[in-house]
C-alpha positions in Angstrom: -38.2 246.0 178.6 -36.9 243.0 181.1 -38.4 240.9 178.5 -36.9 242.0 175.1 -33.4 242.5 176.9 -33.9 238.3 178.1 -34.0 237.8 173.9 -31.5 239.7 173.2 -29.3 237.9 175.5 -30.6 234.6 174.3 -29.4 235.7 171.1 -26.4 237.1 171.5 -25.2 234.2 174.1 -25.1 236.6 176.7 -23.3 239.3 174.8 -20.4 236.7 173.0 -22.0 236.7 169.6 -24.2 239.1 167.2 -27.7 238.3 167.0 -27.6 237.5 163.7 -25.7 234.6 165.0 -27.2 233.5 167.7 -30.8 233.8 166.1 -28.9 231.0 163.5 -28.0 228.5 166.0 -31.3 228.9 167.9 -33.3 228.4 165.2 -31.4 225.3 163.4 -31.2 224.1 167.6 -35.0 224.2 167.7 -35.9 223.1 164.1 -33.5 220.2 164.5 -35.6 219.0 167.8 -38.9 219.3 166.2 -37.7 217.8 163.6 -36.4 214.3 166.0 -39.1 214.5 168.3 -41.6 214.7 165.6 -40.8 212.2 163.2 -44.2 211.1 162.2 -45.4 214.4 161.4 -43.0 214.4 158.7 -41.2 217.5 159.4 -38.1 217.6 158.2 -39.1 215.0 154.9 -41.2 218.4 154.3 -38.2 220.2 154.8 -35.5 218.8 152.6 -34.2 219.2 149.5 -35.7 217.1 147.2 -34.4 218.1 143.3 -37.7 215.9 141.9 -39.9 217.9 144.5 -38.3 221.3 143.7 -39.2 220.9 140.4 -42.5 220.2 141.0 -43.0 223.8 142.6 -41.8 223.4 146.3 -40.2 225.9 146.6 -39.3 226.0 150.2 -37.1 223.6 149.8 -34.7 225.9 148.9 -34.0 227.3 152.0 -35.7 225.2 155.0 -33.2 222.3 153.9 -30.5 223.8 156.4 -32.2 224.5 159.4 -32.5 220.5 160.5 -29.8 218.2 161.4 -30.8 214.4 161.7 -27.6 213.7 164.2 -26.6 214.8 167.6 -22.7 215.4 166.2 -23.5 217.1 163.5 -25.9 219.7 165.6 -23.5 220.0 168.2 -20.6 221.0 166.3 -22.1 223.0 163.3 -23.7 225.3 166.0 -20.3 225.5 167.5 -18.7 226.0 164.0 -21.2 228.4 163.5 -20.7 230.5 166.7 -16.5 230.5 166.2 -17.0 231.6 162.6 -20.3 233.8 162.6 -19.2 236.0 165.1 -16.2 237.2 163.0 -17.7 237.4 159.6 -21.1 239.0 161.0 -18.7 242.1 162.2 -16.7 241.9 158.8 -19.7 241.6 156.6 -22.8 243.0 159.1 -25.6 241.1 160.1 -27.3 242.2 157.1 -24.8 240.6 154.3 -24.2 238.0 156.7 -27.7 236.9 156.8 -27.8 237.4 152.9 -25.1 235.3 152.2 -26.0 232.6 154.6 -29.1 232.6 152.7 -28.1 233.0 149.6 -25.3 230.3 149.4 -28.0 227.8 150.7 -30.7 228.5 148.0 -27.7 228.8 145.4 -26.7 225.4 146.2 -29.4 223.9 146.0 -30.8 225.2 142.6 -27.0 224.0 141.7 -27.8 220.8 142.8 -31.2 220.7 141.4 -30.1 221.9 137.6 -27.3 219.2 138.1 -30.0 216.8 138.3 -32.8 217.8 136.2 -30.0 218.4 132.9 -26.8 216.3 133.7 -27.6 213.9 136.8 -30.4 212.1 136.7 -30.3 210.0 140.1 -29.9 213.2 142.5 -33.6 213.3 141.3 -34.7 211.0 143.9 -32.3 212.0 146.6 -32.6 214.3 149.5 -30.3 216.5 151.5 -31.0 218.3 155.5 -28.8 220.0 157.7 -26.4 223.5 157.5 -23.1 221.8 156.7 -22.8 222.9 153.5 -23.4 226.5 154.1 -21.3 226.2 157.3 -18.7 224.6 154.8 -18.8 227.6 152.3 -18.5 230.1 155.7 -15.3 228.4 156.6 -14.1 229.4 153.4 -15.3 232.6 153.3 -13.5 233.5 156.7 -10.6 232.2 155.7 -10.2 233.9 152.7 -11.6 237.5 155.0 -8.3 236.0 157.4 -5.5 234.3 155.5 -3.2 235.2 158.2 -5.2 234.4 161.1 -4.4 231.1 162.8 -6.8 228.6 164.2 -6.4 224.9 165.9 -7.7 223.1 163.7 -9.4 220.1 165.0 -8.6 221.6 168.3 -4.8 220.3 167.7 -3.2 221.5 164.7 -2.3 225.5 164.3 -3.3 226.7 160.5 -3.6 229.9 158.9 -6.9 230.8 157.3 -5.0 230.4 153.9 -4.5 226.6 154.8 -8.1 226.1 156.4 -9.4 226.9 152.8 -7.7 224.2 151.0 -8.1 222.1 154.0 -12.2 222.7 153.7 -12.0 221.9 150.4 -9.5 219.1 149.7 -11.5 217.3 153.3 -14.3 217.2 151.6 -13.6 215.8 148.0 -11.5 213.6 150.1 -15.3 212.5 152.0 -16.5 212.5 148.4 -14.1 210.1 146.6 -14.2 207.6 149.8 -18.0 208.0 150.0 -20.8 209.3 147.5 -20.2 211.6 145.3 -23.8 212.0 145.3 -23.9 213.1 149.3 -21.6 215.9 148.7 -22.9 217.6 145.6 -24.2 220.8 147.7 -20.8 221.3 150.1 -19.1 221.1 146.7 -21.6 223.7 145.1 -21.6 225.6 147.9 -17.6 226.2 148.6 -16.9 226.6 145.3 -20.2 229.3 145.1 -18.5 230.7 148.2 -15.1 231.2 146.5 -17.0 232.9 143.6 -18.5 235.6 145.9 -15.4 235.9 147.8 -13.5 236.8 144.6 -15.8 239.3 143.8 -17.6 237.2 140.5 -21.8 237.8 140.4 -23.9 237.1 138.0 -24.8 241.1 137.0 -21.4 241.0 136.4 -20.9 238.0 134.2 -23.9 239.0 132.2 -22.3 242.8 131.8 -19.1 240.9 130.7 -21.4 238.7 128.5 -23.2 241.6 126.7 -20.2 243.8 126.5 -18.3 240.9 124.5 -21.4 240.6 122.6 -21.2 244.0 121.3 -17.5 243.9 120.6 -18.4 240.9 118.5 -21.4 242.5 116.6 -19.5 245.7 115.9 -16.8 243.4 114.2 -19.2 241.9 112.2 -20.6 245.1 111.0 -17.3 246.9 110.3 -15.7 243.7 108.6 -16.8 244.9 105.1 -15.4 248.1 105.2 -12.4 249.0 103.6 -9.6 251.1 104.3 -9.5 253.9 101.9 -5.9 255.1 100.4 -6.3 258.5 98.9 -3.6 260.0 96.4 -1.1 262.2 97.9 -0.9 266.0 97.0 0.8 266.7 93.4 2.9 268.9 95.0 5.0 266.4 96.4 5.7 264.7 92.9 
């Protein structure tokens, strides 16, 4: 019992943050160290996502790609991103949808970025992408559309509501992506604008229900196009 309450509150931060959370920021912690400490094992080169290696059937890639950071920076402030953020949109979404999302937006992204290279883009072929700052990227937007209203220092300085954090999310990093490569920031932008998507309520099941009910509209124009409206001769009692 002493031992499964010492996980719990290794997980929860001592109480601060859900599970869900914490088990996040351990694990991306403790990938991320394997990962530096054991370069020559290859690790995290097994780990990334690699649109050329996706498509030749591994898989994984899909979803280990954002559990290892290659910087100290970036580690330290995503898991702190992820612990002001998380918390909030665990309790608003529960762990369950939270952990489904997380998920979900990271494996979304990258098939994004992988279709965008196999069909439109040749040279992200080659290229390969670690660490959880895109799907920290799209939960920034996802809490502050959940919180418009709310404020926040931003950058520790600057008060904004969760209505200006979005467009701040968003315009920062096509602002990273015009002065940088485009190329590096193909899954934030696939993955904030997927965000905004689910936010708004849009899903696939429901833009192929849309899809199929135009469809029918359409065929059942086609098939009553040759019909003709039929006048028939008024009563002769009201010549």
């Amino acid at each position: 019992m002493r031992h499964a309450r010492s996980i719990g509150d290794v997980l929860t931060f001592g109480g601060r943050v859900p599970a869900t959370v914490g088990g996040l920021i351990s694990a991306t912690v403790v990938a991320s160290l394997l990962g530096a400490l054991g370069r020559g094992l290859g690790l995290v080169d097994a780990a990334a996502l690699v649109p050329g290696l996706v498509w030749q059937g591994q898989l994984w890639r899909l979803a280990t790609w954002v559990f290892f950071e290659t910087d100290p920076l970036s580690l330290l402030f995503g898991a702190l991103t992820l612990y002001w953020f998380g918390r909030d949109l665990c309790f608003a979404w529960g762990p369950r949808r939270f952990l489904a999302t997380f998920f979900g937006i990271a494996a979304a992204a990258a098939t994004v970025t992988c279709l965008l290279a196999q069909f439109a883009w040749p040279s992200l072929m080659g290229a390969g992408w670690t660490g959880s700052w895109p799907v920290i990227s799209a939960l920034i937007i996802a809490w502050a559309m959940i919180f418009p209203e709310r404020q926040i220092l931003f950058m520790l300085a600057l008060p904004v509501s969760g209505r200006a954090l979005l467009w701040l999310t968003l315009g920062g990093t096509l602002l990273y992506a015009v002065f940088g490569r485009l190329l590096a920031y193909v899954p934030h932008l696939s993955a904030q604008l997927l965000m905004i998507a689910y936010a708004r309520g849009w899903s696939l099941r429901g833009l192929w229900q849309s899809l199929r009910i135009k469809n029918y509209e359409r065929r059942a124009r086609r098939r009553a196009s040759h019909l003709k409206v039929v006048k028939k001769d008024p009563p002769r009692w009201m010549n």
